[in-house]
C-alpha positions as CSV (number, residue, x, y, z in Angstrom):
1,X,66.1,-125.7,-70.0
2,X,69.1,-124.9,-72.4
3,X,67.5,-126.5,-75.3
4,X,64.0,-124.6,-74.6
5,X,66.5,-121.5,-74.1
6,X,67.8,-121.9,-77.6
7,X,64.1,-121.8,-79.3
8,X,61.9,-119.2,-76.7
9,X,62.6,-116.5,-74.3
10,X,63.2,-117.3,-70.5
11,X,59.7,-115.4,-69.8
12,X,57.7,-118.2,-71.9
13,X,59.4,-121.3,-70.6
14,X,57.3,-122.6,-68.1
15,X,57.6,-125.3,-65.7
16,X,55.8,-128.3,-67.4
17,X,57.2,-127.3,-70.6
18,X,61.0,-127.7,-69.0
19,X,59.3,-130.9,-67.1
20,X,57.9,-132.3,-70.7
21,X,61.2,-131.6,-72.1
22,X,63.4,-133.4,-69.3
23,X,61.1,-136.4,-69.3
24,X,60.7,-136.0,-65.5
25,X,57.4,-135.9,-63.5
26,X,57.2,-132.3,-61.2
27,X,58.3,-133.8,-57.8
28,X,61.4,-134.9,-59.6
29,X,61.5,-131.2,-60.3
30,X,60.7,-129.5,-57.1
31,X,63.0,-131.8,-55.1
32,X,66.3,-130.0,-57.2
33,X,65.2,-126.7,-57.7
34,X,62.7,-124.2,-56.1
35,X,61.5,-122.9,-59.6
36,X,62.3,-122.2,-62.8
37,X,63.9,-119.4,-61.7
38,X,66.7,-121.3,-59.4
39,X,67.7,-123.7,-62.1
40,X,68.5,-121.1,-64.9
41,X,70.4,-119.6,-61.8
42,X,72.1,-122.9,-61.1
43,X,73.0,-123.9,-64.9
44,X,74.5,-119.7,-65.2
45,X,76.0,-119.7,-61.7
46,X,78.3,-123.1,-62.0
47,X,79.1,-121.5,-66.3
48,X,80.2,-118.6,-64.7
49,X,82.4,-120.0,-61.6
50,X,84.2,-121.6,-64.6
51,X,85.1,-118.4,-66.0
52,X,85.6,-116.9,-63.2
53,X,88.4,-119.8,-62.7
54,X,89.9,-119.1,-66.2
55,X,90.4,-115.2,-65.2
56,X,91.7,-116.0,-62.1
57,X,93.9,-118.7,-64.1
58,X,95.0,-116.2,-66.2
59,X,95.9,-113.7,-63.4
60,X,98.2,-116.1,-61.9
61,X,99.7,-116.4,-65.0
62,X,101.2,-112.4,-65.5
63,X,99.1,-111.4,-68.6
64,X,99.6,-107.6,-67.5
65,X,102.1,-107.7,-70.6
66,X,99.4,-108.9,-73.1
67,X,97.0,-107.1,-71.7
68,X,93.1,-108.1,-71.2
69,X,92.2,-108.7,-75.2
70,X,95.4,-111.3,-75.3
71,X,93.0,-113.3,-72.2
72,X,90.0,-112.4,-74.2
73,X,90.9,-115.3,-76.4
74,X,91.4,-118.1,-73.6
75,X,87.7,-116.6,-72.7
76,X,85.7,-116.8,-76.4
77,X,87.4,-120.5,-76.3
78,X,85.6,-121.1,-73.3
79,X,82.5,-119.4,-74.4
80,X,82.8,-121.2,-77.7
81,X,83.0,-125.0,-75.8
82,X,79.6,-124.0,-74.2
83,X,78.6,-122.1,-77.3
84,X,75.0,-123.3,-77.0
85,X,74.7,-122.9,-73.2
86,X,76.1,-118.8,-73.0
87,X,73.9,-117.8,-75.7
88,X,70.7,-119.5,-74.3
89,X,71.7,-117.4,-71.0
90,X,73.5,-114.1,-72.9
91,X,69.7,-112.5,-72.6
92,X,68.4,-114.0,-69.3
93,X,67.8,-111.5,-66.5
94,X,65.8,-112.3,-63.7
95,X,66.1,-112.1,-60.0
96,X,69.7,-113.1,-59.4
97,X,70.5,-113.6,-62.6
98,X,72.2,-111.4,-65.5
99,X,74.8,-113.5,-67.4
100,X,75.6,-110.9,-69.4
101,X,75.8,-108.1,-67.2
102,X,78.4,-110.8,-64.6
103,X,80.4,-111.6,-67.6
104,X,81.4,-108.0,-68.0
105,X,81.9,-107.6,-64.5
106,X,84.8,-110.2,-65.1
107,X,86.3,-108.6,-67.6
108,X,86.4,-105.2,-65.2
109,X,87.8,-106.8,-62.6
110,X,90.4,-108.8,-64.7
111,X,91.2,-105.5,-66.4
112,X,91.9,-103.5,-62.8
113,X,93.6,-105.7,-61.4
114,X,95.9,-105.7,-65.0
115,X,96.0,-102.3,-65.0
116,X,94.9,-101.0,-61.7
117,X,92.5,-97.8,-60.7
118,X,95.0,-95.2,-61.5
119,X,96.9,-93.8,-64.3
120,X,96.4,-92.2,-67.3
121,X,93.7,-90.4,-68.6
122,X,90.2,-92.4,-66.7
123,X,90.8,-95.7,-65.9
124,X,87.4,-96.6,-64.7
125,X,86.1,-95.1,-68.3
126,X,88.6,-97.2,-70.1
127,X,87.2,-100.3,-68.0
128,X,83.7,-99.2,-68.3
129,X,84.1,-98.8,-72.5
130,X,86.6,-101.8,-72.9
131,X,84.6,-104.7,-71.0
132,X,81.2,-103.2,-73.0
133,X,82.9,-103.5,-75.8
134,X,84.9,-107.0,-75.6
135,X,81.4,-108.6,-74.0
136,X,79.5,-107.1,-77.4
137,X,82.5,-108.4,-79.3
138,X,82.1,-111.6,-77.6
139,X,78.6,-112.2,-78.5
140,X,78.9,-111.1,-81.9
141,X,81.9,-113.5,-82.3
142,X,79.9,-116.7,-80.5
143,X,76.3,-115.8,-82.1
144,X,78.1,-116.2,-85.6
145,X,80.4,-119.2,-84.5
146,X,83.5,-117.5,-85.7
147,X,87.0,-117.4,-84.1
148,X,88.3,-114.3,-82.3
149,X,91.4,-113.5,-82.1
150,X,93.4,-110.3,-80.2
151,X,95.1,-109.5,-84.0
152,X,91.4,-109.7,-85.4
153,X,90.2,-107.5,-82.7
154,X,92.9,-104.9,-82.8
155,X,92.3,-104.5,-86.4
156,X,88.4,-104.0,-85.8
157,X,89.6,-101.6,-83.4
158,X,91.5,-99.6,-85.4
159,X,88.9,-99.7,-88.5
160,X,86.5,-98.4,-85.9
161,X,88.8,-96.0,-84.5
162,X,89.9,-94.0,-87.7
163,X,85.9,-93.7,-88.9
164,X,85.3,-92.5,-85.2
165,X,88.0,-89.7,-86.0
166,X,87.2,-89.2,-89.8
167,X,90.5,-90.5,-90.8
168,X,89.2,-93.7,-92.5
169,X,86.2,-92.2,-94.5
């Protein structure tokens, strides 16, 4: 399934083209999974339980002083090991599934329990804005195999930041 991730869309993967790929016969198959369906689940739900490990590895560790973008390299390192396996699932939504749309949930949660629900100006905004925008800088980042780093996003940040306000026309 990974590999035929990497070269089609989920929605054109079928069963005997995952079955011709694997080199197994379709009892094989059905006696592991229910469908194609529940083993794109399967593969995405055991990637993202160890993610969900880092950040709760990190959590135990205090980052509140460095702040979610500081974690947000431990988290691209883990992306990047698996480079080939997040982006065949980055766009796979179906029934259960939205690897993309879990992996930002992470990041909110990681970033609340940092920073908690209160405080200045709108926390759940700044959540809301700053997991959209580490998950796109994420992707960006693993789709072009290039490290990210909290200094490299701070600058990116800033560049964006002072066009935003018309300071850095």
């Amino acid at each position: 399934m990974e590999k035929l991730l990497t070269v089609r869309p989920f929605e054109a993967i079928t069963v005997q083209a995952i079955l011709d790929e694997a080199l197994v016969n379709r009892k094989t198959f059905y006696s592991h999974y229910r469908d194609k369906y529940d083993l794109v689940r399967k593969m995405a739900d055991s990637f993202l339980a160890d993610i969900a490990a880092l950040v709760e590895e990190r959590k135990s560790l205090g980052m509140k002083a460095q702040g979610p973008f500081a974690a947000a390299n431990a988290l691209y390192e883990r992306l990047l090991d698996k480079r080939v396996l997040a982006l065949a699932l980055w766009d796979v939504r179906c029934e259960g599934l939205d690897f993309q749309g879990e992996l930002r949930h992470m990041v909110e949660d990681a970033y609340l329990s940092y920073f908690g629900a209160e405080g200045e100006g709108d926390p759940r905004f700044q959540v809301a804005l700053g997991s959209a925008m580490l998950v796109a800088m994420l992707h960006y980042k693993l789709k072009a195999g290039e490290q990210f780093t909290v200094e490299d996003t701070h600058r990116e940040l800033s560049v964006l930041m002072r066009h935003m306000l018309g300071d850095g026309m």
